[in-house]
C-alpha positions as CSV (number, residue, x, y, z in Angstrom):
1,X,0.0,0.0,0.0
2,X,3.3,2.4,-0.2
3,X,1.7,4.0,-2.9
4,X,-1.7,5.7,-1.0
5,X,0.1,6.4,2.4
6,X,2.2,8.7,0.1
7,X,-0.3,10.5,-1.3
8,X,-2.3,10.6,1.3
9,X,0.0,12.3,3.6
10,X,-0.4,15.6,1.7
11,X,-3.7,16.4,1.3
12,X,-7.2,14.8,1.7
13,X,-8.5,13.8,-1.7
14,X,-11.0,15.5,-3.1
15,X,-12.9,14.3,-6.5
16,X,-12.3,17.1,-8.5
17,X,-16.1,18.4,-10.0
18,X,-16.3,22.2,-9.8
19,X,-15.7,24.6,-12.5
20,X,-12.3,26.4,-12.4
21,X,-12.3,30.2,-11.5
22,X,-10.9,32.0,-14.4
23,X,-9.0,35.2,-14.7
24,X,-7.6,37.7,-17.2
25,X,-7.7,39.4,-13.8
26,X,-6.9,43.1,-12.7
27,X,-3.1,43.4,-12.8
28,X,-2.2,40.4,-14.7
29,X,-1.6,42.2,-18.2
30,X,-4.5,41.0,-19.7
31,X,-3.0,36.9,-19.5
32,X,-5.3,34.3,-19.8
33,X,-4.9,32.0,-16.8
34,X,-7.5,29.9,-14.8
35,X,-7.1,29.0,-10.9
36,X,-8.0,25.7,-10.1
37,X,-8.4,24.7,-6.1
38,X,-9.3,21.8,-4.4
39,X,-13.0,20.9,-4.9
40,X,-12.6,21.8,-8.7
41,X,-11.4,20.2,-11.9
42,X,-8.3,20.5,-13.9
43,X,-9.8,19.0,-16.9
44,X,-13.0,21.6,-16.8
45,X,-9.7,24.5,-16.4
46,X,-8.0,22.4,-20.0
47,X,-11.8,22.0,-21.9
48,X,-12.3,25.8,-21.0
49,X,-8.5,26.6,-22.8
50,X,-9.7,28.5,-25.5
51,X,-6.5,29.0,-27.6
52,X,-2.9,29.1,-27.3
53,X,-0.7,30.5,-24.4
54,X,-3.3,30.1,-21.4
55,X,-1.7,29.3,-18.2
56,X,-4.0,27.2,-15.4
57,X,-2.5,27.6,-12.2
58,X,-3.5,24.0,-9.4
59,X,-3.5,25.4,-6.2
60,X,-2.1,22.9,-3.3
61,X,-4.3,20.0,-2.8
62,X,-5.0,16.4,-4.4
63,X,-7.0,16.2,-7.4
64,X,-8.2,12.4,-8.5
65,X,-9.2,12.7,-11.4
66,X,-7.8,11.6,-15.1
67,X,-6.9,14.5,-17.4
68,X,-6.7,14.8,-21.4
69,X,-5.0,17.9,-22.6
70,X,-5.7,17.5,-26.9
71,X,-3.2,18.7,-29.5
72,X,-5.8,22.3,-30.2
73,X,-4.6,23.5,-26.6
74,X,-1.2,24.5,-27.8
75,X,1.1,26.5,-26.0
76,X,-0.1,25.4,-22.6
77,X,0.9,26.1,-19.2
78,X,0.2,24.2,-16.7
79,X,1.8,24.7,-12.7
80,X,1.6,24.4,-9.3
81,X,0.8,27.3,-7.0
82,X,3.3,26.4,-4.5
83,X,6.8,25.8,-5.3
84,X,6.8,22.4,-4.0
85,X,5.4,20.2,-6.4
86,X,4.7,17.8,-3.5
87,X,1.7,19.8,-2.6
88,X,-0.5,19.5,-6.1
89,X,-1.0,15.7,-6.6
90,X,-3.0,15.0,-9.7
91,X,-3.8,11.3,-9.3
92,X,-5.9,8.3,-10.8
93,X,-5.9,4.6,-10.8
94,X,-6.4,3.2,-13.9
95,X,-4.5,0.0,-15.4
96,X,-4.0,-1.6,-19.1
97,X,-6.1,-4.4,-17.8
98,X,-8.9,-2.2,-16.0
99,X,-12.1,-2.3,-17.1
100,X,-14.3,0.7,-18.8
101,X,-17.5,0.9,-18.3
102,X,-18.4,-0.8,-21.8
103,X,-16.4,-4.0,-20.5
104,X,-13.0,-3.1,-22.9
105,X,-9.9,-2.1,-21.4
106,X,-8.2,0.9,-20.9
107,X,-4.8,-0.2,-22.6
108,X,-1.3,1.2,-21.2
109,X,-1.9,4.6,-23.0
110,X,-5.0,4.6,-22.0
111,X,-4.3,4.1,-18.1
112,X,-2.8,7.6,-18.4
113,X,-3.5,9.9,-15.3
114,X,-2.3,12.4,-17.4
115,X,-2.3,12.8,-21.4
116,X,-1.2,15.3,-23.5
117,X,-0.8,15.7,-27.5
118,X,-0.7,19.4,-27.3
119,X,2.6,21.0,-28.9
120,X,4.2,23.4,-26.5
121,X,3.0,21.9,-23.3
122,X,4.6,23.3,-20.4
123,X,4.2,21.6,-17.2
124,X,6.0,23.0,-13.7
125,X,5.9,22.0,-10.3
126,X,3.0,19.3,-10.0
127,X,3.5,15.4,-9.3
128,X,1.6,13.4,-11.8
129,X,0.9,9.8,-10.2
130,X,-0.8,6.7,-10.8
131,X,-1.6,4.3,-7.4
132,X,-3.1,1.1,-8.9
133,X,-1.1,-1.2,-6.9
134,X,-0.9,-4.9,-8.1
135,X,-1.7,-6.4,-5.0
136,X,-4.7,-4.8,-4.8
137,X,-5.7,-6.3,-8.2
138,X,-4.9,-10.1,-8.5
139,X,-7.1,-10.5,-11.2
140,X,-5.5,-7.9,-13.7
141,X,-3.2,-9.2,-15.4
142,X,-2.2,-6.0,-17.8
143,X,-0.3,-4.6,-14.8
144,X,0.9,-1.2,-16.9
145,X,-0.7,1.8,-14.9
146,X,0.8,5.0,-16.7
147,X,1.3,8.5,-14.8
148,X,1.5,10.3,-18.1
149,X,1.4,9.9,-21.6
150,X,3.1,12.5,-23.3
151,X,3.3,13.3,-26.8
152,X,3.3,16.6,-28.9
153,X,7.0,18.3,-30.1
154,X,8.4,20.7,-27.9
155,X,6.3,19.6,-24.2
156,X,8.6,20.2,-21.2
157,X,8.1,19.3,-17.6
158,X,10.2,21.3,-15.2
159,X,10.4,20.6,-11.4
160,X,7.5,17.2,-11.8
161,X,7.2,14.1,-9.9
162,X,6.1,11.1,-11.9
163,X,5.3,8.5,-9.3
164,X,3.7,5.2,-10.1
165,X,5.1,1.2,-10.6
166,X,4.8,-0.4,-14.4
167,X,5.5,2.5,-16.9
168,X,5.2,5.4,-15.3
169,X,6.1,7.6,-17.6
170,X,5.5,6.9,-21.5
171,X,7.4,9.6,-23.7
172,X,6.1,9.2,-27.3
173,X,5.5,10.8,-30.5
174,X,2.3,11.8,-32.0
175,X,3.3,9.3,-35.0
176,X,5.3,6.1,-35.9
177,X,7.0,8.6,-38.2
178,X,7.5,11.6,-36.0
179,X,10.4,13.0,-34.2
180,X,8.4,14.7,-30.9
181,X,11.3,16.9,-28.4
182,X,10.5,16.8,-24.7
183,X,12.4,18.2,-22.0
184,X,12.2,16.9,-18.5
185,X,14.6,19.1,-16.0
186,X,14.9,18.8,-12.1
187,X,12.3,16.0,-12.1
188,X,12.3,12.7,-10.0
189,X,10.2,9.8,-11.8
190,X,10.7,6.4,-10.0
191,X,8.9,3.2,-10.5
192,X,9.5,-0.4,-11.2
193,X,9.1,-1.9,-14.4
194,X,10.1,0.1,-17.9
195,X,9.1,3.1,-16.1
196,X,10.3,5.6,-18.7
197,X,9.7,4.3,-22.2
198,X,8.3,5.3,-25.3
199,X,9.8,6.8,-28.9
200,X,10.2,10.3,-27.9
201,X,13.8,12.3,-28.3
202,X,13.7,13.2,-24.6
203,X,16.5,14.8,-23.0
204,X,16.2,14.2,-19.0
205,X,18.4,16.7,-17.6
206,X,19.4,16.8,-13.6
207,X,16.8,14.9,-12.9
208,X,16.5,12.1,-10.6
209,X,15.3,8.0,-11.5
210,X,14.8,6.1,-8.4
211,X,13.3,2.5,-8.4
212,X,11.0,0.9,-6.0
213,X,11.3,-1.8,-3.6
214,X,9.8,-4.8,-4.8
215,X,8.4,-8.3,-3.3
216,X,9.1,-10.6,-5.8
217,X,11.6,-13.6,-5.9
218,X,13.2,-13.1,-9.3
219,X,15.7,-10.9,-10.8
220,X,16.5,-8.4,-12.7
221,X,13.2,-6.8,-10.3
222,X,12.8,-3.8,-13.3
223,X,14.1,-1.7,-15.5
224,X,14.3,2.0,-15.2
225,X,14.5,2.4,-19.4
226,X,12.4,1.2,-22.3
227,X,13.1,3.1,-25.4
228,X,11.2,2.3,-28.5
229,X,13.1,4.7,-30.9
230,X,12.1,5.2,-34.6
231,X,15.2,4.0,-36.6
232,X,14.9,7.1,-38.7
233,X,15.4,9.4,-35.6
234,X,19.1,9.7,-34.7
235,X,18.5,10.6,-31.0
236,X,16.3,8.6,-28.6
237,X,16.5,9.1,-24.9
238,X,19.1,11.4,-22.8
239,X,20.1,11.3,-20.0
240,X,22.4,13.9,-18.5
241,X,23.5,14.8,-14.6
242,X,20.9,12.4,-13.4
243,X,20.7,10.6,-10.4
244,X,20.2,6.8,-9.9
245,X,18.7,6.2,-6.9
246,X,17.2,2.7,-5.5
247,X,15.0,2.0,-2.4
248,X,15.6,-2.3,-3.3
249,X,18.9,-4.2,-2.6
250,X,22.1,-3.7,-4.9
251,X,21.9,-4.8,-8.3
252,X,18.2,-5.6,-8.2
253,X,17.8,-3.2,-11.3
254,X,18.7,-3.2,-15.0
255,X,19.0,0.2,-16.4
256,X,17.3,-0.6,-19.6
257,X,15.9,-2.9,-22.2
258,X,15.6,-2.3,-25.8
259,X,11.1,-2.1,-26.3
260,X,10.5,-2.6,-29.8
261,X,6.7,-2.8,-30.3
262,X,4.7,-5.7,-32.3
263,X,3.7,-3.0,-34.3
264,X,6.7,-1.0,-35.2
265,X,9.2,-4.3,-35.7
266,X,11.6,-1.7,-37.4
267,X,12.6,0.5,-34.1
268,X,16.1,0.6,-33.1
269,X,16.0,1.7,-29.2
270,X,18.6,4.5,-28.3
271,X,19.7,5.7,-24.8
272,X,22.4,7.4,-23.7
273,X,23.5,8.1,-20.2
274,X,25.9,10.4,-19.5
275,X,27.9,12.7,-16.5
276,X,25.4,10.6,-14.0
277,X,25.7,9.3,-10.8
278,X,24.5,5.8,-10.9
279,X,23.5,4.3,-7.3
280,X,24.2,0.4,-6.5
281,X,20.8,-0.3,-6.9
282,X,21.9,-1.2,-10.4
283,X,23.6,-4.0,-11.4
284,X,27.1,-2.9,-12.6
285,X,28.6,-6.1,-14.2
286,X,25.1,-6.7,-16.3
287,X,23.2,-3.1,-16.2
288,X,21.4,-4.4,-19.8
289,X,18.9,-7.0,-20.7
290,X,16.5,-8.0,-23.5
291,X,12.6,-7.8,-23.8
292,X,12.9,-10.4,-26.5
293,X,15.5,-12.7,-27.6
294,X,14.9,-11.5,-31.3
295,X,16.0,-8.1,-30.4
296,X,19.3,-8.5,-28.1
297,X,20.5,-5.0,-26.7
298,X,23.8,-5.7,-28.0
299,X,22.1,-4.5,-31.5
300,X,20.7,-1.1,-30.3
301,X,21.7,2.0,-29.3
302,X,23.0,2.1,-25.6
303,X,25.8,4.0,-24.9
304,X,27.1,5.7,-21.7
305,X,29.7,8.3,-20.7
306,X,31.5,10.1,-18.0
307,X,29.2,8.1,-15.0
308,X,30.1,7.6,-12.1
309,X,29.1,5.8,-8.7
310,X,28.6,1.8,-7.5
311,X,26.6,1.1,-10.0
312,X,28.5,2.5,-13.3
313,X,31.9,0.7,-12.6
314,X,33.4,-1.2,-15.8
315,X,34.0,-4.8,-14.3
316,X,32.6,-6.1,-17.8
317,X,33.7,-3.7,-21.0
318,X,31.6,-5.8,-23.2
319,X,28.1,-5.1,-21.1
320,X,28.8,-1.4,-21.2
321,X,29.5,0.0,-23.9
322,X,30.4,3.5,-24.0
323,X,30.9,7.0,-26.3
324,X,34.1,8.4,-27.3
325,X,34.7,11.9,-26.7
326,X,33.3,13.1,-30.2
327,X,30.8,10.5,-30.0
328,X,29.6,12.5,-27.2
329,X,30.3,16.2,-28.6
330,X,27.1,14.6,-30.5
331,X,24.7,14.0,-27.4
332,X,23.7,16.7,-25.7
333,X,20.7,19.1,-25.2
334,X,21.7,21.3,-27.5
335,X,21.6,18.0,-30.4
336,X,18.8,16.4,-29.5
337,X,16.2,19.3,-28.8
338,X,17.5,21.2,-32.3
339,X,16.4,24.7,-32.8
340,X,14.2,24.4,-30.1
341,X,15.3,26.1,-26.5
342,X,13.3,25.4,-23.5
């Protein structure tokens, strides 16, 4: 039950129903921004967006309820009132295998708490979880309970805390054939299985990956990574000046694993992790492992450089494999996010 005593510790929850108080008020410059507080609903403050560059501002307080932000509300901005993003919990329970009301399932995407395909998506100092916890559900066997789905070019998440267990954060495109930029800065996302996955060129900068404790018998227990990058696109996943961070024994983790989907058999998954620190809760000697046997991660795109810590020691050159300096004069911010400057 780890997940619900942590959210519950910050706020009662409230099921968000009442219509957001907007603005454009005296002083602000004529901006467009909606206040939402606890009691009303983020979603009513995203379907009453009327065009680009409105800015809803959640006031402290936990909000269970599933938002959808659609590719018309470009240019959004979405933050917390307080700085501490620890105090404006949006938060759902949805799972691949739960039921809608019309007897289908939700799907992974579909488990979202939070969605977005809107281009220009700003998102600042909120934590974006999903609590469906497995024990709770013994019958459920699609265990994948997403705390967002993000997809739109240009979205960036500054100061967020994705918290759930099975793919808690999916980073992907708007198309098999696009090449969607998101920017994740000073967040912490933590989970269990493939918790950040997706086709996205994502640069995770200074943020911080932690991974779960978890009561099963076997090993590897997760994987923080699951790229599922478009072999067209040349960059996949970044990460620079992160933190690993574990709350299981040493070496229970794997870093990542290469995803390529059923229905893109043509991806060739790339990650790069670079200038980390990299905790012991991965395992150093073997820090990579396959989804499938047809699709060893020897053959993609995993590369590291400059890491350091228990868990990025070279005792096995062969599983690590790593950039050389003008290999990684290629991957950076500056690369990967192209003309765009968040």
């Amino acid at each position: 039950m780890r997940r619900r005593t942590l959210l519950a510790g910050l706020t009662a929850g409230l099921a968000a129903t009442g219509t957001p108080a907007l603005a454009a008020r005296p002083g602000t410059g004529g901006r467009r921004v909606l206040h939402v507080r606890p009691g009303d609903s983020v979603q009513a403050a995203v379907d009453a967006v009327t065009g680009p560059g409105w800015t809803i501002v959640v006031h402290p307080g936990t909000y269970r309820e599933v938002v959808t932000v659609p590719a018309d509300k470009a240019g959004l901005t979405l933050r917390g009132a307080s700085h501490d993003p620890r105090a404006t919990v949006l938060v759902y329970d949805n799972a691949n295998g739960t039921k809608k009301p019309d007897g289908t399932t939700y799907g992974t995407a579909g488990s979202a708490t939070f969605s977005s395909a809107a281009p220009g998506l700003t998102v600042q100092g909120l934590t974006l979880a999903n609590d469906w916890l497995r024990a709770d559900h013994p019958d459920i066997t699609g265990t994948q309970a997403v705390a967002a789905y993000v997809t739109g070019d240009r979205s960036r998440f500054d100061g967020v805390r994705f918290l759930a267990h099975q793919d808690t954060l999916f980073a992907d495109t708007t198309a098999l054939d696009a090449f969607d930029r998101q920017y994740y800065s000073r967040c912490h996302i933590e989970g269990d299985v493939d918790f950040v996955f997706g086709r996205a060129r994502a640069v995770f900068d200074d943020c911080r990956f932690h991974t779960l404790r978890r009561d099963v018998a076997f090993t590897p227990k997760g994987m923080v990574f699951a790229p599922a990058t478009a072999r067209a696109n040349p960059y996949g996943f970044l990460a620079v000046r992160g933190r690993f961070t574990s709350g299981a024994e040493d070496a229970a983790y794997k870093l990542a694993r290469p995803w390529v989907p059923s229905y893109e058999t043509t991806a060739w998954p790339s990650l790069v992790v670079r200038d980390s620190w990299i905790g012991p809760g991965i395992d150093p000697a073997a820090p990579y492992t396959n989804m499938r046997e047809a699709y060893p991660w020897q053959t993609m795109r995993f590369r590291e450089y400059g890491n350091a810590g228990p868990g990025a020691v070279i005792s096995e050159p062969d599983n690590r494999p790593q950039l050389t300096p003008a290999e990684a004069a290629l991957h950076t911010r500056r690369t990967y996010l192209g003309d765009w400057r968040p």
